[in-house]
Gaussian input, Z-matrix of N, CA and C with variables (Angstrom, degrees):
# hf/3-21g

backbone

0 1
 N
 C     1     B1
 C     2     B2     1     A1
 N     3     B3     2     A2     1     D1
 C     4     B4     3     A3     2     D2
 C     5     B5     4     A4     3     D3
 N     6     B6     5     A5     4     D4
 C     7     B7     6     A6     5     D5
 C     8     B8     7     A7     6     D6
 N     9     B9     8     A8     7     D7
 C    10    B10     9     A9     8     D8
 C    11    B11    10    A10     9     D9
 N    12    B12    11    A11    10    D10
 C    13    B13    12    A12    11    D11
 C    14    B14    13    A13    12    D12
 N    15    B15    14    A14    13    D13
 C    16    B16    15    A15    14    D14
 C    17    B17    16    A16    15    D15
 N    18    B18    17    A17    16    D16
 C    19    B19    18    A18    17    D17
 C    20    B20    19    A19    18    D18
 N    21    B21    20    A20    19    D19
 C    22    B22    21    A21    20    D20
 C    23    B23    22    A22    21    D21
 N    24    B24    23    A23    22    D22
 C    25    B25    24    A24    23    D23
 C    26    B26    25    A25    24    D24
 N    27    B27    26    A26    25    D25
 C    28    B28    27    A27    26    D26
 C    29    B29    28    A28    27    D27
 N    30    B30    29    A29    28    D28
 C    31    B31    30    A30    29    D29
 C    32    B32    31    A31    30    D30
 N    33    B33    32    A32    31    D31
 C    34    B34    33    A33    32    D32
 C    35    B35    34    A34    33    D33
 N    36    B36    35    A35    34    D34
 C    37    B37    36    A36    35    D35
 C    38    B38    37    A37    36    D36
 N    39    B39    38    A38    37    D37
 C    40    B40    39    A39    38    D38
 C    41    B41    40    A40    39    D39
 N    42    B42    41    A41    40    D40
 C    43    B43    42    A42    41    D41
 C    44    B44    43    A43    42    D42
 N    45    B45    44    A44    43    D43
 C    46    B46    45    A45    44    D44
 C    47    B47    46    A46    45    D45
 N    48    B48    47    A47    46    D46
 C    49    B49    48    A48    47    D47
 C    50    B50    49    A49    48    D48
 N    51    B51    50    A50    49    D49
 C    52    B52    51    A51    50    D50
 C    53    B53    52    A52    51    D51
 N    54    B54    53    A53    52    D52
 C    55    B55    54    A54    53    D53
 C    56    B56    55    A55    54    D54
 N    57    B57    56    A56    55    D55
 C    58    B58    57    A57    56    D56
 C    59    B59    58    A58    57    D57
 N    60    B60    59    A59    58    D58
 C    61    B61    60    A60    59    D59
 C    62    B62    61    A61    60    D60
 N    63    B63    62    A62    61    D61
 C    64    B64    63    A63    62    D62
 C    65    B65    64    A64    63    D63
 N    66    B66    65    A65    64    D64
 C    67    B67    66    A66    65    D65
 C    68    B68    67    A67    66    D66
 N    69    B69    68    A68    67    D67
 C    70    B70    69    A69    68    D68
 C    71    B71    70    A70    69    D69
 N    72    B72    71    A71    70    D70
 C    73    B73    72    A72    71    D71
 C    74    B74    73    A73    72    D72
 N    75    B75    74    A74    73    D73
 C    76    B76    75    A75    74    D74
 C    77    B77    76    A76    75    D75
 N    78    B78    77    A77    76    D76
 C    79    B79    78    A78    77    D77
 C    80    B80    79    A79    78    D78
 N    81    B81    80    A80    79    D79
 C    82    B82    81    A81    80    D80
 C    83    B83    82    A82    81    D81
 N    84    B84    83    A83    82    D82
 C    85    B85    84    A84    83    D83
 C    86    B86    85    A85    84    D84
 N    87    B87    86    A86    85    D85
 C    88    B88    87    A87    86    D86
 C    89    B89    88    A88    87    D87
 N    90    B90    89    A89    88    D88
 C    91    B91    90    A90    89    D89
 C    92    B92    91    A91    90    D90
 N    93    B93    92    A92    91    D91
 C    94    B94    93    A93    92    D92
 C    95    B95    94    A94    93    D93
 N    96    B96    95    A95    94    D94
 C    97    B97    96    A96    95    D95
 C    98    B98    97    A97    96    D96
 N    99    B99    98    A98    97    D97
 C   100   B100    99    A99    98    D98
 C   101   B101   100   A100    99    D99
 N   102   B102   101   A101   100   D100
 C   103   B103   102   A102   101   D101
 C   104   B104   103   A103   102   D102
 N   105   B105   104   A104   103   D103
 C   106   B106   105   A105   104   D104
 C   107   B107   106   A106   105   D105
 N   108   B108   107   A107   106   D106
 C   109   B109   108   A108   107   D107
 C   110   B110   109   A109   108   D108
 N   111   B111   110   A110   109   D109
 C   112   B112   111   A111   110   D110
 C   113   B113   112   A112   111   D111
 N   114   B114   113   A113   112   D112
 C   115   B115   114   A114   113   D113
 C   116   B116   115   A115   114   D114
 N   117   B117   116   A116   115   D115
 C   118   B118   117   A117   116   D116
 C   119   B119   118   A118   117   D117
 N   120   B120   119   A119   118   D118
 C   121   B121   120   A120   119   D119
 C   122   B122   121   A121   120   D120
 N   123   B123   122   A122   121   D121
 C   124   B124   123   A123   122   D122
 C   125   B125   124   A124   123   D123
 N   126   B126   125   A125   124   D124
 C   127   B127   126   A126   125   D125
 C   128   B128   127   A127   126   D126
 N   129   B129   128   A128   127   D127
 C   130   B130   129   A129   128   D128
 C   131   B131   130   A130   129   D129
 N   132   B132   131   A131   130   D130
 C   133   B133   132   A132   131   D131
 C   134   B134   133   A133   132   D132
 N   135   B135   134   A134   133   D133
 C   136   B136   135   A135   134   D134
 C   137   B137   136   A136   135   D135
 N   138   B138   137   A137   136   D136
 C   139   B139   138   A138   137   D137
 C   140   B140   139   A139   138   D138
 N   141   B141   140   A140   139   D139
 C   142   B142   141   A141   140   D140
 C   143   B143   142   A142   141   D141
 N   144   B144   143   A143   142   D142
 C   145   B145   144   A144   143   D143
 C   146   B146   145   A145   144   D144
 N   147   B147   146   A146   145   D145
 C   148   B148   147   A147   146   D146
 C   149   B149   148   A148   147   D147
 N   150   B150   149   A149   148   D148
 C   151   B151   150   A150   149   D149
 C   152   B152   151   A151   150   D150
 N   153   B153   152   A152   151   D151
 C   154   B154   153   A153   152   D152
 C   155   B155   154   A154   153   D153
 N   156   B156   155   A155   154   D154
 C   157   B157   156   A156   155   D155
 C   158   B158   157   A157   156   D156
 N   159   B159   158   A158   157   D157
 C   160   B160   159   A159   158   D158
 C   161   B161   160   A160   159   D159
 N   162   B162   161   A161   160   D160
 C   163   B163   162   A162   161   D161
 C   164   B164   163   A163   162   D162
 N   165   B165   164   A164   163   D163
 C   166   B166   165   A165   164   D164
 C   167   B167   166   A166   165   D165
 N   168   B168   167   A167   166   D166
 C   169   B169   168   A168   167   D167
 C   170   B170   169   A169   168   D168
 N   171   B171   170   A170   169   D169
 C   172   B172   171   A171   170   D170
 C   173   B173   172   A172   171   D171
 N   174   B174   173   A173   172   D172
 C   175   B175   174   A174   173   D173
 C   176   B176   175   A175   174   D174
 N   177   B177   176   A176   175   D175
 C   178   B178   177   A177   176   D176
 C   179   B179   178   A178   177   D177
 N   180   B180   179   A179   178   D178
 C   181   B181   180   A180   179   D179
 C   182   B182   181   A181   180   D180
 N   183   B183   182   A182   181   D181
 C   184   B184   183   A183   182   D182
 C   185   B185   184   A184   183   D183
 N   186   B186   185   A185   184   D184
 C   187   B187   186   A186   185   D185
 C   188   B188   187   A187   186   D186
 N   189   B189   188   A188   187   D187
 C   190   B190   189   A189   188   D188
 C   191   B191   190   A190   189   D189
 N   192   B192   191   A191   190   D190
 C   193   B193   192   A192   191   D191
 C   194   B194   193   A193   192   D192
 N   195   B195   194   A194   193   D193
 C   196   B196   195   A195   194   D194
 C   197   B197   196   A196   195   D195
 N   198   B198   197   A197   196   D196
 C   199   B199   198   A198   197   D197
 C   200   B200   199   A199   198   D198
 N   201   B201   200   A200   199   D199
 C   202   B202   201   A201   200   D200
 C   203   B203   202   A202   201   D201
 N   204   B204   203   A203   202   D202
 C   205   B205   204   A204   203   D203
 C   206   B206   205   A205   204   D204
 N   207   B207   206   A206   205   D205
 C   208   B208   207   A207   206   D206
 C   209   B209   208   A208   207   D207
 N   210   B210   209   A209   208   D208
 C   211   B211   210   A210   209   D209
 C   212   B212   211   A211   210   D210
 N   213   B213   212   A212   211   D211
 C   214   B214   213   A213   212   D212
 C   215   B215   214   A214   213   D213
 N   216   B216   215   A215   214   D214
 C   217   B217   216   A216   215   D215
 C   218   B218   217   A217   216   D216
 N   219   B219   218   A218   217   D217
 C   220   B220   219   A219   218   D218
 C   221   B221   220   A220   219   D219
 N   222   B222   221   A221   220   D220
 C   223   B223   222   A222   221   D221
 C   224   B224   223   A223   222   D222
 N   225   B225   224   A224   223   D223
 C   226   B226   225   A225   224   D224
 C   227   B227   226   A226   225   D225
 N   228   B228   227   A227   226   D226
 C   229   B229   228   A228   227   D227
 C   230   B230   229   A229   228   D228
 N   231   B231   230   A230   229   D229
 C   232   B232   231   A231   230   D230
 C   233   B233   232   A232   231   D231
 N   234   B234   233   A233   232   D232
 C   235   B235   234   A234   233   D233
 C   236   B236   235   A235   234   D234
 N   237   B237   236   A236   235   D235
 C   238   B238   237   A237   236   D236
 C   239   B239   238   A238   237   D237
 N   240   B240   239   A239   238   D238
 C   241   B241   240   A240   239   D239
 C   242   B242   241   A241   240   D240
 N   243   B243   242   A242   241   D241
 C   244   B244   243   A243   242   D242
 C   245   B245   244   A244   243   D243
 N   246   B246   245   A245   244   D244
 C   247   B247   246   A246   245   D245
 C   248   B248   247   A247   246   D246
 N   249   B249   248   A248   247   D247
 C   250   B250   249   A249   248   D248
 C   251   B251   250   A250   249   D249
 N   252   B252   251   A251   250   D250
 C   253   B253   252   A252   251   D251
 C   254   B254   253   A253   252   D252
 N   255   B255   254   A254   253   D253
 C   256   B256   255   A255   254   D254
 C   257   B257   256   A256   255   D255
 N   258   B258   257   A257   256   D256
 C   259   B259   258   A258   257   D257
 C   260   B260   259   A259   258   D258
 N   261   B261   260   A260   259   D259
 C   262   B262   261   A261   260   D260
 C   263   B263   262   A262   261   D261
 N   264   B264   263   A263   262   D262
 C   265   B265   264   A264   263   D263
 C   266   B266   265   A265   264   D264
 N   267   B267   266   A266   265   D265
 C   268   B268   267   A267   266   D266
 C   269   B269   268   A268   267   D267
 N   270   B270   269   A269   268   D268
 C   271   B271   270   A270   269   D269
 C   272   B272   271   A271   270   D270
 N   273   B273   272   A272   271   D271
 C   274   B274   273   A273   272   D272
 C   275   B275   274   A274   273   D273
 N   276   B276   275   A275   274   D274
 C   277   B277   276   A276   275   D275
 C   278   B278   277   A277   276   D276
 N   279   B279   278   A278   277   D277
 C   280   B280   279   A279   278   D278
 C   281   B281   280   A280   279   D279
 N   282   B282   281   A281   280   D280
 C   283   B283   282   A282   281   D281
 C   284   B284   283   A283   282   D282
 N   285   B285   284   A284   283   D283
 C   286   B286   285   A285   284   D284
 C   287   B287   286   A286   285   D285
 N   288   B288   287   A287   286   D286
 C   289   B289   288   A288   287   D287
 C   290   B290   289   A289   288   D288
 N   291   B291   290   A290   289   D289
 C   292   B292   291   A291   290   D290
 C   293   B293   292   A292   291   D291
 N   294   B294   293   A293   292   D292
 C   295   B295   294   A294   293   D293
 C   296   B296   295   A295   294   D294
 N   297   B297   296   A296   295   D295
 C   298   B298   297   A297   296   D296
 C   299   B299   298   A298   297   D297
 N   300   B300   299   A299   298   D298
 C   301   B301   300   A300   299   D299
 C   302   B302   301   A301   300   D300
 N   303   B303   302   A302   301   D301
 C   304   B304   303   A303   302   D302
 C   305   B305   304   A304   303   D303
 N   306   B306   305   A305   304   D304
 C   307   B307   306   A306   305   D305
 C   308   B308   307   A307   306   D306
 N   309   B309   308   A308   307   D307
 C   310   B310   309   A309   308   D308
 C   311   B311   310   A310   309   D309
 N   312   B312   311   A311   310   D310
 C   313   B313   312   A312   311   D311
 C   314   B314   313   A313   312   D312
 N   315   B315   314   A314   313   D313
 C   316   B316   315   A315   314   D314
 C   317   B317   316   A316   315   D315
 N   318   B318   317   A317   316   D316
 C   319   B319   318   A318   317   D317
 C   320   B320   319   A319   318   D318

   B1=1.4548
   B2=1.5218
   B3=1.3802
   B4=1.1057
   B5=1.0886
   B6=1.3741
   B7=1.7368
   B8=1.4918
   B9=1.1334
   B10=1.1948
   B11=1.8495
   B12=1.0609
   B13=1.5330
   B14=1.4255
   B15=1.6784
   B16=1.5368
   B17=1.5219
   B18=1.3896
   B19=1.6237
   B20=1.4735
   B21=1.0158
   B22=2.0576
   B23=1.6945
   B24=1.4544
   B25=1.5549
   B26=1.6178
   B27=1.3864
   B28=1.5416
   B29=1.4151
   B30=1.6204
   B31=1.2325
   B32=1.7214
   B33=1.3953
   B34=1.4060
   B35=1.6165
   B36=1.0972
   B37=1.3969
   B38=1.7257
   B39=1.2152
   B40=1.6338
   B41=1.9280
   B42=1.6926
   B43=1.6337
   B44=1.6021
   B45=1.1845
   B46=1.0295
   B47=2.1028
   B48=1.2912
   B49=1.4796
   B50=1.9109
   B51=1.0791
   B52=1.3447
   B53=1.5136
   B54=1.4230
   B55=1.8472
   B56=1.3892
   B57=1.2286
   B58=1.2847
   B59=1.7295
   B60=1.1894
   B61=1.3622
   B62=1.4305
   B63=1.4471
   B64=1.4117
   B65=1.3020
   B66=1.5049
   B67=1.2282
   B68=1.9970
   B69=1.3988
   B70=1.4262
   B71=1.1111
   B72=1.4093
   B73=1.5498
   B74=1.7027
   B75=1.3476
   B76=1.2782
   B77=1.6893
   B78=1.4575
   B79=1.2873
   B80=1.8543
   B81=1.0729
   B82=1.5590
   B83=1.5215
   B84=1.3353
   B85=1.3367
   B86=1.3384
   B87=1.2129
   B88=1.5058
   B89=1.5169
   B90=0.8503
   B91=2.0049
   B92=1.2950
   B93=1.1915
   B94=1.5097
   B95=2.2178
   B96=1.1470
   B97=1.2596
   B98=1.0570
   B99=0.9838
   B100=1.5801
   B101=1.6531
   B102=1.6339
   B103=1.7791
   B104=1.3496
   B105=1.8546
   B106=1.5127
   B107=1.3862
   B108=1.2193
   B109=1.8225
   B110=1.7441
   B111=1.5197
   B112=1.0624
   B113=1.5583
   B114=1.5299
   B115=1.5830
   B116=1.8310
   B117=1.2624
   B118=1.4864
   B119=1.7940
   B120=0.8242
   B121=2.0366
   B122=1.3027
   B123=1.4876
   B124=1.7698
   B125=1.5881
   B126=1.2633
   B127=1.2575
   B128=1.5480
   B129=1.3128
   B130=1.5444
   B131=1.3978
   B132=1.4663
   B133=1.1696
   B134=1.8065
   B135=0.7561
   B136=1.6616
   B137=1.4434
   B138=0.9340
   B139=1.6484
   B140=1.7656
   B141=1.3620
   B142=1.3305
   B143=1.8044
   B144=1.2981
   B145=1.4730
   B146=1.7793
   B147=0.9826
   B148=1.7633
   B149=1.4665
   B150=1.0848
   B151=1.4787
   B152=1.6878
   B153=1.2726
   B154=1.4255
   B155=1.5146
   B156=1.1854
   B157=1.5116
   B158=0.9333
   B159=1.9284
   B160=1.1852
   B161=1.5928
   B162=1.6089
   B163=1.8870
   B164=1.2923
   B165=1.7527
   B166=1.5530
   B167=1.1094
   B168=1.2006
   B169=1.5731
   B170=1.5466
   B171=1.7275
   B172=1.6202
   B173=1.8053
   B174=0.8570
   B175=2.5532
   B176=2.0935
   B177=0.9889
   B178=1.4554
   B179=1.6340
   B180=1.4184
   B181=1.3473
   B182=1.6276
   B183=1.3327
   B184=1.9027
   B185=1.5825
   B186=0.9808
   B187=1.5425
   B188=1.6688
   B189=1.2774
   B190=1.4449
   B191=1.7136
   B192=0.7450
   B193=2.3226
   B194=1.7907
   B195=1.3954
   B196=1.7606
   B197=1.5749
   B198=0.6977
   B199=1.7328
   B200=1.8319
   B201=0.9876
   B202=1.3847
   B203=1.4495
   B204=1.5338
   B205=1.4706
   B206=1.3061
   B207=0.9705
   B208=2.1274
   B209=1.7964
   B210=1.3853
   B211=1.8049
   B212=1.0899
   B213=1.7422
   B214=1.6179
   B215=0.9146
   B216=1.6269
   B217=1.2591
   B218=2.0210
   B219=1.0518
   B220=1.6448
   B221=1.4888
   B222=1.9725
   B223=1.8129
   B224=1.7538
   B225=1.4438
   B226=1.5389
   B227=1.9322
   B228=1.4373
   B229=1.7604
   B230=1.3655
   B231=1.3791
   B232=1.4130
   B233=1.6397
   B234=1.3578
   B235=1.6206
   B236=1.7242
   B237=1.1016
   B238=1.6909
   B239=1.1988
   B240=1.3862
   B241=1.4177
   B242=1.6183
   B243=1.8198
   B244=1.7513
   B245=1.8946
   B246=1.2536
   B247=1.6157
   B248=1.5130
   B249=1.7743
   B250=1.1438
   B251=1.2883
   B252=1.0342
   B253=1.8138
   B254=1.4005
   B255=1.6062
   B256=1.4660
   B257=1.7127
   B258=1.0240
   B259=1.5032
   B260=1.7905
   B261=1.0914
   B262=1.8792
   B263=1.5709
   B264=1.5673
   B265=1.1267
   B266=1.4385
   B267=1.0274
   B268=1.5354
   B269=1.4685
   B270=1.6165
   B271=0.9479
   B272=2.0145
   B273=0.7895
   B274=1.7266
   B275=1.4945
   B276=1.3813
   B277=2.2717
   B278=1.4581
   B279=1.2894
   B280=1.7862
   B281=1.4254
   B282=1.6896
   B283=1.4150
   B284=1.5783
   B285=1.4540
   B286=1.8008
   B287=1.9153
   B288=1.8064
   B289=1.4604
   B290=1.9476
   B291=1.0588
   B292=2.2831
   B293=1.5930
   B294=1.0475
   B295=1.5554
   B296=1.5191
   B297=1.3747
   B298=1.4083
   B299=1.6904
   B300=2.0888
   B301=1.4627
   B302=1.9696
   B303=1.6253
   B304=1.5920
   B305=1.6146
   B306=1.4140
   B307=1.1192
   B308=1.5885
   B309=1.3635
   B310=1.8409
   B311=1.2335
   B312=1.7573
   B313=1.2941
   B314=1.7670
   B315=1.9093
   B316=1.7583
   B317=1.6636
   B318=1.7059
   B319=0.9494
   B320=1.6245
   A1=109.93
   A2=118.81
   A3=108.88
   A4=173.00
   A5=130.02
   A6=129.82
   A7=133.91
   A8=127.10
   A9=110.40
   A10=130.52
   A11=105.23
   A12=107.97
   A13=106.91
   A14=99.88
   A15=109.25
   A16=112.87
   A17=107.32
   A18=110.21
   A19=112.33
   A20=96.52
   A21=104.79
   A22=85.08
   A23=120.95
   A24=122.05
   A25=122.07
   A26=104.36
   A27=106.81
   A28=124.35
   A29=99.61
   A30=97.24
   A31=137.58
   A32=98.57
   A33=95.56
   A34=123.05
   A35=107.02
   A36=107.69
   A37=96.92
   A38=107.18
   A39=131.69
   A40=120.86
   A41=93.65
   A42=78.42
   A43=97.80
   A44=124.76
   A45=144.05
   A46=104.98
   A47=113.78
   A48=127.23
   A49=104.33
   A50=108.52
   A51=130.69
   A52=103.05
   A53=126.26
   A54=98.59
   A55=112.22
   A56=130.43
   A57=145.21
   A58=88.65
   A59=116.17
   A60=156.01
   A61=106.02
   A62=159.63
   A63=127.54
   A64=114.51
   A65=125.08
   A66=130.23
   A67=108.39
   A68=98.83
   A69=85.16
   A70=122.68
   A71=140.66
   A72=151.31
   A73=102.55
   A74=97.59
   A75=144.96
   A76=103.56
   A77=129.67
   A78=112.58
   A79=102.27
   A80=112.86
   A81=115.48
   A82=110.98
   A83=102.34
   A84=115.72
   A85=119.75
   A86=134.40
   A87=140.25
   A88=134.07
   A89=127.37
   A90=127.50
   A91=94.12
   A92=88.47
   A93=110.33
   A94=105.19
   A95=129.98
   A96=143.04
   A97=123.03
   A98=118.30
   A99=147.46
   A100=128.76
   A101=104.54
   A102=92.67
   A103=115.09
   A104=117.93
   A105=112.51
   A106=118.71
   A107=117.50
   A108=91.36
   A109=121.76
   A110=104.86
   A111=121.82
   A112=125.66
   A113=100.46
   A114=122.34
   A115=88.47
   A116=126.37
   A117=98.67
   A118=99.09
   A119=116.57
   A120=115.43
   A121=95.90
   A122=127.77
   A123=119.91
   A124=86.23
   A125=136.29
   A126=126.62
   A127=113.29
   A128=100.37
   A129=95.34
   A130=116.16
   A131=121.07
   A132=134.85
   A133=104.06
   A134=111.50
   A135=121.60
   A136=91.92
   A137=134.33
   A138=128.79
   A139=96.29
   A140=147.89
   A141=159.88
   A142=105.71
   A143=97.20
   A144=120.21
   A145=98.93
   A146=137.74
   A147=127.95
   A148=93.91
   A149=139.28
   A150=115.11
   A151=113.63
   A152=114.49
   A153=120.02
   A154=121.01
   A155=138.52
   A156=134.00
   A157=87.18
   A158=158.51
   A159=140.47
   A160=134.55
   A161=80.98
   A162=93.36
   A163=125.22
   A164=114.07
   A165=136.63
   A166=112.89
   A167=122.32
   A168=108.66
   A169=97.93
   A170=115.58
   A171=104.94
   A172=96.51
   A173=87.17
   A174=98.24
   A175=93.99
   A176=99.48
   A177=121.34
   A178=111.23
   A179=99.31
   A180=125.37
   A181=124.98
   A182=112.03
   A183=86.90
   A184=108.66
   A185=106.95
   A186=119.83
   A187=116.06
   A188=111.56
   A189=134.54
   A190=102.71
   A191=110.81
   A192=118.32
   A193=99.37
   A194=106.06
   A195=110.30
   A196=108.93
   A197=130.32
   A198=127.86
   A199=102.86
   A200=151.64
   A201=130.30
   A202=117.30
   A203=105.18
   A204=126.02
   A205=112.66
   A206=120.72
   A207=105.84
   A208=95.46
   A209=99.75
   A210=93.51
   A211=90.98
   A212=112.32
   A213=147.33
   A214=95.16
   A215=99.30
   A216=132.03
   A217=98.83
   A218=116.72
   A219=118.43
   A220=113.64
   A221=112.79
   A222=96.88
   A223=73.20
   A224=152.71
   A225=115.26
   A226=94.10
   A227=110.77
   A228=100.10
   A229=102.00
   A230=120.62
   A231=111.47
   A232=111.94
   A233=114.56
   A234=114.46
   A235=91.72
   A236=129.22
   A237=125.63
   A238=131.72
   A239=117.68
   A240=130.69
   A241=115.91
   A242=87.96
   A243=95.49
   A244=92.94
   A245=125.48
   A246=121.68
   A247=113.86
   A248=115.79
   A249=95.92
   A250=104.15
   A251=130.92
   A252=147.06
   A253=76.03
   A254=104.04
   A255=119.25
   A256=122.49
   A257=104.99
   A258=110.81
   A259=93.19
   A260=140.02
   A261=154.59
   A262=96.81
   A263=133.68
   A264=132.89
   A265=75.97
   A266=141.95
   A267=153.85
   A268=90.64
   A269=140.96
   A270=156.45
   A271=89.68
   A272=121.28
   A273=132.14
   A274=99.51
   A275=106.19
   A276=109.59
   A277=92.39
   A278=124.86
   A279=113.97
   A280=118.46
   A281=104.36
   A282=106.41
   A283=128.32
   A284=92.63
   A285=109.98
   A286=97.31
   A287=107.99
   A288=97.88
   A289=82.91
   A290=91.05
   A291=112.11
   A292=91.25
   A293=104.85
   A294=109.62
   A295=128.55
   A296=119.69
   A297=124.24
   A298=99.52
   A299=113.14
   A300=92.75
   A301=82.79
   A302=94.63
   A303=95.76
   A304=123.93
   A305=127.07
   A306=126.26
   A307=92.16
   A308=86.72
   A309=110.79
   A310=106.88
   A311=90.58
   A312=98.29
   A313=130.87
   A314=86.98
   A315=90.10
   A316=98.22
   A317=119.81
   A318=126.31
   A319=115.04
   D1=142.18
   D2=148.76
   D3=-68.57
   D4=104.46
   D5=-179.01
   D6=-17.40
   D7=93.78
   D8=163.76
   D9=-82.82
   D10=138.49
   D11=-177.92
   D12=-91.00
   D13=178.07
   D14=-171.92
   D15=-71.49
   D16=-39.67
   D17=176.54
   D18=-50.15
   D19=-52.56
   D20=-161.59
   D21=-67.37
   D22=-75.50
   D23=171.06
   D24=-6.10
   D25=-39.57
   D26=175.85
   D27=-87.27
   D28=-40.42
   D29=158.62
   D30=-56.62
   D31=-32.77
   D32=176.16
   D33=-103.17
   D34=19.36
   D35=-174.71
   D36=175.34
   D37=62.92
   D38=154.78
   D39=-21.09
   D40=-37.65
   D41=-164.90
   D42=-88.76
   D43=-31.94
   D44=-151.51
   D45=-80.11
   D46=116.55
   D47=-172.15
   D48=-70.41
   D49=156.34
   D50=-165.99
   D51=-108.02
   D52=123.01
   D53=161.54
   D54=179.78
   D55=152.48
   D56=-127.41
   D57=-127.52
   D58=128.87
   D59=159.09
   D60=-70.99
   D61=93.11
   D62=-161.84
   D63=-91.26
   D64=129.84
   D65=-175.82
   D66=71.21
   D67=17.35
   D68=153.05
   D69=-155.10
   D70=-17.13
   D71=153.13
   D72=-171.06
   D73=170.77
   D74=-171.95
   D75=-84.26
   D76=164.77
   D77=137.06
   D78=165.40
   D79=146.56
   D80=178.91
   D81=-71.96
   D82=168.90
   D83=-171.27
   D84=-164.20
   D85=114.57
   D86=165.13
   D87=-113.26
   D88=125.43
   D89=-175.00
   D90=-109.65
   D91=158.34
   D92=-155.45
   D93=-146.47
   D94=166.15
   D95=163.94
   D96=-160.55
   D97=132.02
   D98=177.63
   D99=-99.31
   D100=126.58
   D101=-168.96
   D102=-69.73
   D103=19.88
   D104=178.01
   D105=-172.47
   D106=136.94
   D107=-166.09
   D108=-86.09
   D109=18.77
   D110=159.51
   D111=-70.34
   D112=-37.17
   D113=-169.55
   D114=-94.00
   D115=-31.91
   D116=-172.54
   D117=-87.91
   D118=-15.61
   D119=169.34
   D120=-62.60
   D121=-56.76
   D122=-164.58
   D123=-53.80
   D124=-63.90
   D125=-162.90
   D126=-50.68
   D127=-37.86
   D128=-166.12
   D129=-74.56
   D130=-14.70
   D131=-177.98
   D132=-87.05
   D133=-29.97
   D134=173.71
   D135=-77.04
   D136=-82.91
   D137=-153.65
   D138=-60.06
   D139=-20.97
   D140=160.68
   D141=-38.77
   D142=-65.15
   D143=-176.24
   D144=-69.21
   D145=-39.59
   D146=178.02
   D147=-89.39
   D148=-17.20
   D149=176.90
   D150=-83.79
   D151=-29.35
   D152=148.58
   D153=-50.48
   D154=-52.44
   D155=-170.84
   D156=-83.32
   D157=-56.17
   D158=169.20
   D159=-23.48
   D160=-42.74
   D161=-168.71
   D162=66.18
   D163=36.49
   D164=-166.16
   D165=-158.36
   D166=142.17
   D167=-146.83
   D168=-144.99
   D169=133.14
   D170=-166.50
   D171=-102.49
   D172=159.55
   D173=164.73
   D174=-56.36
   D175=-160.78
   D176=158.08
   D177=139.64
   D178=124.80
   D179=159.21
   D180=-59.70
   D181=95.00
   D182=168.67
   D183=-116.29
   D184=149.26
   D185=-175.05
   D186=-140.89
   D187=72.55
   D188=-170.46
   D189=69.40
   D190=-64.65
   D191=-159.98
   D192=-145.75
   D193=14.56
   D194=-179.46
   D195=-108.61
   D196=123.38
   D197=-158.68
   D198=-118.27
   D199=59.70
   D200=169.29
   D201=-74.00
   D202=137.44
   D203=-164.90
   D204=-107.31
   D205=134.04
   D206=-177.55
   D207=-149.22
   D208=133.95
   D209=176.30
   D210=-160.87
   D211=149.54
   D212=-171.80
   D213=175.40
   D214=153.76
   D215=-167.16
   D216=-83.28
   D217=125.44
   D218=171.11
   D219=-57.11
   D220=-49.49
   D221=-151.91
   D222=-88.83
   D223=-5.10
   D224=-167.49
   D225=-113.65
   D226=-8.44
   D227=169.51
   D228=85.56
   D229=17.81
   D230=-172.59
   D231=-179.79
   D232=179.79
   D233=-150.62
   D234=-82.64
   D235=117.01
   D236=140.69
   D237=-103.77
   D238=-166.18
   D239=176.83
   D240=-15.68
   D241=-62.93
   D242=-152.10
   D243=-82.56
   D244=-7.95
   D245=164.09
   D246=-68.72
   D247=-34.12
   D248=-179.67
   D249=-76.64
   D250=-52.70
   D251=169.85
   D252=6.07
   D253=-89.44
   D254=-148.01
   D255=-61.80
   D256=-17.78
   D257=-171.36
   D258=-96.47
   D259=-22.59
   D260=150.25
   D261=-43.14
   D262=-40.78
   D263=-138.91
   D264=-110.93
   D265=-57.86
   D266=-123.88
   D267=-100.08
   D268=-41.66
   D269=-163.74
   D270=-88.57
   D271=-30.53
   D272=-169.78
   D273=-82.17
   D274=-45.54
   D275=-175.72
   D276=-77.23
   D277=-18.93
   D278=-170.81
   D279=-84.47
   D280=-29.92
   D281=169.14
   D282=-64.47
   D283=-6.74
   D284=-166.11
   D285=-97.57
   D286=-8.34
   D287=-155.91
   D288=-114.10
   D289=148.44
   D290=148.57
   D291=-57.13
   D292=142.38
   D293=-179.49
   D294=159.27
   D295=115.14
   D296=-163.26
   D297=-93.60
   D298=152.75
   D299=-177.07
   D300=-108.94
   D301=133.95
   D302=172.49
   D303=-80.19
   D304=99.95
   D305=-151.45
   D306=-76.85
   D307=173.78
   D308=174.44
   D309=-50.23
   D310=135.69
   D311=169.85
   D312=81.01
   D313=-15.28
   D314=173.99
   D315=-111.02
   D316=162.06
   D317=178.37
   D318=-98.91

């Protein structure tokens, strides 16, 4: 499969962070908050249901209404096709949610 890099990565999916594992993969990443941890479960249950019809499956952190997202591909070690797919899709349930994006570096 093919690699995607950080350049192209930004271009096609702007909100979403770029970043290197060293010596073991690649892979995007976005955090996310929610004004309730009721409203970040509806999300999480939505993004549950597209990772099934995808057949690709992301990490994720929740920590009451704090959502971290992380996805790469396992057999190529790094971001492809079906990551951008999913992070396009994932970026699509967020426009539907209340929801702050927690930038770098803040908790």
């Amino acid at each position: 499969m093919k690699l995607f890099d950080k350049t192209k990565i930004n271009c096609l999916i702007p909100s979403w962070d770029y970043k290197v594992k060293p010596n073991c993969y690649n892979y995007i990443e976005r955090k996310v908050k929610f004004p309730t941890f009721n409203e970040a479960c509806i999300f999480l249950n939505k993004l549950f249901e597209e990772n099934k019809k995808l057949n690709h499956h992301c990490k994720y952190i929740s920590d009451y209404n704090k959502i971290k997202i992380k996805t790469y591909t396992h057999t190529s070690k790094g971001v492809t096709e079906k990551d951008i797919q999913l992070a396009k899709i994932i970026d699509d349930i967020l426009k539907c949610h209340n929801h702050q994006i927690i930038q770098k570096n803040q908790k």
